[in-house]
C-alpha positions as CSV (number, residue, x, y, z in Angstrom):
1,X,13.5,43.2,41.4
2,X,16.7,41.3,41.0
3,X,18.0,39.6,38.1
4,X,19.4,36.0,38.4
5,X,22.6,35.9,36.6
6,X,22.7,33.4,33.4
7,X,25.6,31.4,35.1
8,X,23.5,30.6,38.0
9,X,20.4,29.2,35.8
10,X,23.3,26.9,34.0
11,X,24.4,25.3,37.5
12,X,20.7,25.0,38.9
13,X,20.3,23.1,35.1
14,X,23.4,21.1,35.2
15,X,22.6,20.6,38.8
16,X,19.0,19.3,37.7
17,X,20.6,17.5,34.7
18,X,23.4,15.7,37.3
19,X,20.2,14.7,39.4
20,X,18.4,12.7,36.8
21,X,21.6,10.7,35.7
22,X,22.0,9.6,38.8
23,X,18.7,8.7,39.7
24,X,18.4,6.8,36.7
25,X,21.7,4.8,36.8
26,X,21.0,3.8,40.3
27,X,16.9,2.5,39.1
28,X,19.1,1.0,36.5
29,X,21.6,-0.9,38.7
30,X,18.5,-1.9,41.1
31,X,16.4,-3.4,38.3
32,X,19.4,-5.3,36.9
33,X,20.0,-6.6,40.4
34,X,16.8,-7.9,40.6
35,X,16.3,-9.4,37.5
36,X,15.6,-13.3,37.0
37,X,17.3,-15.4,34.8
38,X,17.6,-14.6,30.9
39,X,15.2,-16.2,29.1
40,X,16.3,-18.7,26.5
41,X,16.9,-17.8,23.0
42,X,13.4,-18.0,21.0
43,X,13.1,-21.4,19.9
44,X,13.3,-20.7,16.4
45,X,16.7,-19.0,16.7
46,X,18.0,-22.4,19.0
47,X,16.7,-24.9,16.8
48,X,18.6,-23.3,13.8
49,X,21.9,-22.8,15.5
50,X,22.2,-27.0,17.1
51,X,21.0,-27.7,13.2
52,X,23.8,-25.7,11.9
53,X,26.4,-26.9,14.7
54,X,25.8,-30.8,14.0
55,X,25.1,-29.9,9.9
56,X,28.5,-28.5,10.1
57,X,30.4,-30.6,12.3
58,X,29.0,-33.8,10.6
59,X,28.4,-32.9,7.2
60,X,24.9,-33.7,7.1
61,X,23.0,-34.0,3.7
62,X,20.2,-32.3,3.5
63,X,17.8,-35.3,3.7
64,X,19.7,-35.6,7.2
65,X,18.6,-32.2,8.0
66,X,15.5,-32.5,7.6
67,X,14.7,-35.3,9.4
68,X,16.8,-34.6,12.1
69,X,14.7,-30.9,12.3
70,X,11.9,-32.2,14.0
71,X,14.0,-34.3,16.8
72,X,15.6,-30.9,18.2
73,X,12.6,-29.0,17.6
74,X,10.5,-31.5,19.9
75,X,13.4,-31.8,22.1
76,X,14.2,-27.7,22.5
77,X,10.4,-27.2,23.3
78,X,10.7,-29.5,25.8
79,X,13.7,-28.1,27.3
80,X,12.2,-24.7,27.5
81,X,9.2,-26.2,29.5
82,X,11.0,-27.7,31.5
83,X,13.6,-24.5,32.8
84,X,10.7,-22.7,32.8
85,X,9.3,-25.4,35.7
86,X,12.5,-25.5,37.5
87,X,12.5,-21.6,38.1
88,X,9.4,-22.2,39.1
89,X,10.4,-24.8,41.7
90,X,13.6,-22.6,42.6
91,X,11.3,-19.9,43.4
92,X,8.8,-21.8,45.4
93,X,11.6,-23.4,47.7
94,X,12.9,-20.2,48.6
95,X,9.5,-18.6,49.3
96,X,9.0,-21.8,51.4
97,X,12.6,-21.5,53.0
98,X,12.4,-17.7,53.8
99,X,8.8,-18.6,55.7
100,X,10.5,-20.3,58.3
101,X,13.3,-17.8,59.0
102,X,13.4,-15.2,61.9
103,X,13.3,-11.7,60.4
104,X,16.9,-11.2,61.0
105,X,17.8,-15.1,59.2
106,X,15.6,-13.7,56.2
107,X,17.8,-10.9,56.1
108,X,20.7,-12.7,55.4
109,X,19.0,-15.5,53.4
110,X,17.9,-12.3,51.3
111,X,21.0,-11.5,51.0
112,X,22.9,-14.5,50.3
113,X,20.1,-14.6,47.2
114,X,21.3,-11.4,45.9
115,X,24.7,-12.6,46.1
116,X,24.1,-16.2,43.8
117,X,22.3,-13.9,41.1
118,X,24.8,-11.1,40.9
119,X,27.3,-14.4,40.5
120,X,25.4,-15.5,38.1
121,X,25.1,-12.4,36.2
122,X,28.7,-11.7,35.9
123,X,29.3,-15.2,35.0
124,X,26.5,-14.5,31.9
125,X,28.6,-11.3,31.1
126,X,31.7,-13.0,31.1
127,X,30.1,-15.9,29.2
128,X,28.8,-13.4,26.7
129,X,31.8,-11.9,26.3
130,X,33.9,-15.4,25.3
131,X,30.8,-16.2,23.1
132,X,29.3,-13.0,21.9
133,X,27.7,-14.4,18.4
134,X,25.7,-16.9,20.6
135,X,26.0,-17.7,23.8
136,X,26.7,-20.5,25.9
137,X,27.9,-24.2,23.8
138,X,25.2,-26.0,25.2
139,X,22.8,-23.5,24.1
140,X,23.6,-23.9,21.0
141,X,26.4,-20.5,20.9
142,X,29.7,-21.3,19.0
143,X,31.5,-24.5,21.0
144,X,34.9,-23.9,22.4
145,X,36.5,-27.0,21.3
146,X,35.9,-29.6,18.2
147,X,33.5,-32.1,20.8
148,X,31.6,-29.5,23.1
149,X,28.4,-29.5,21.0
150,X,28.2,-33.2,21.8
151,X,27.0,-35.1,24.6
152,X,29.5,-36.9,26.8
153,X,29.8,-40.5,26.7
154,X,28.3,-42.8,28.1
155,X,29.7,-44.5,31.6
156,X,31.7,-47.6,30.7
157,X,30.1,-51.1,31.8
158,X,33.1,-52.1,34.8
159,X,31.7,-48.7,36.8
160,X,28.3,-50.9,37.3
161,X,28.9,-54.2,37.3
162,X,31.3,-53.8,40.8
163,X,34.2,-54.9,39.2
């Protein structure tokens, strides 16, 4: 009978060990590749922070507040409804797209998918690093500058009146 010599059982573990990492880092990376767009913050959480953004940047009383609650409460839920339908559509289109593609044209089309989410994912990292207490400004996350939490203007009057 021959005896396996300790140092050989610590390389088949760290071997083993090694393995595993690997394996996971790489379902890791796959399932991050392939994953849709981040949901929106719960709606509790957006409603407080646009409350707290305009109640700060506007000094609202507190009568204010609370009548203004219910407007970005309707409005949020609203907005969530309706991202959740344009994903929807998004997804749809391309299902319809990639049904009229040879198998090689899917291929690419597959591809050139893969690319516009990894872009978007690296520009949600490097969004959440500029922001990291909350996100994007129109989100409701911190705004960059003193008028970002508020809607642009409206077009002047000359730009439809062909003048």
């Amino acid at each position: 009978m021959r005896m396996t010599k300790p140092w050989q059982i610590w390389l088949v573990l760290i071997a083993i060990f090694a393995t595993g990492v690997a394996g996971g880092w790489l379902v890791a990376a796959h399932v991050e590749r392939h994953r849709g767009p981040p949901p929106p913050p719960p709606p509790e959480v957006w409603i407080a922070r646009q409350l707290e953004h305009v109640a700060n940047e506007l000094q609202l009383t507190t009568e204010q507040q609370e009548r203004i609650k219910p407007v970005v409460s309707t409005n949020i839920a609203e907005l969530i409804k309706l991202r959740r339908q344009a994903i929807d559509v998004l997804e749809q289109m391309e299902k319809q797209i990639a049904a009229e593609l040879t198998p090689e044209q899917r291929g690419k089309y597959e591809k050139i998918l893969q690319e516009r989410r990894e872009a978007r994912h690296r520009e949600r990292e490097m969004r959440d690093a500029r922001h990291p207490g909350g996100g994007h400004p129109d989100m409701g996350g911190p705004p960059q500058g003193p008028d970002d939490h508020l809607p642009p203007p409206p077009p002047s009057p000359e730009k439809f009146s062909g003048t």
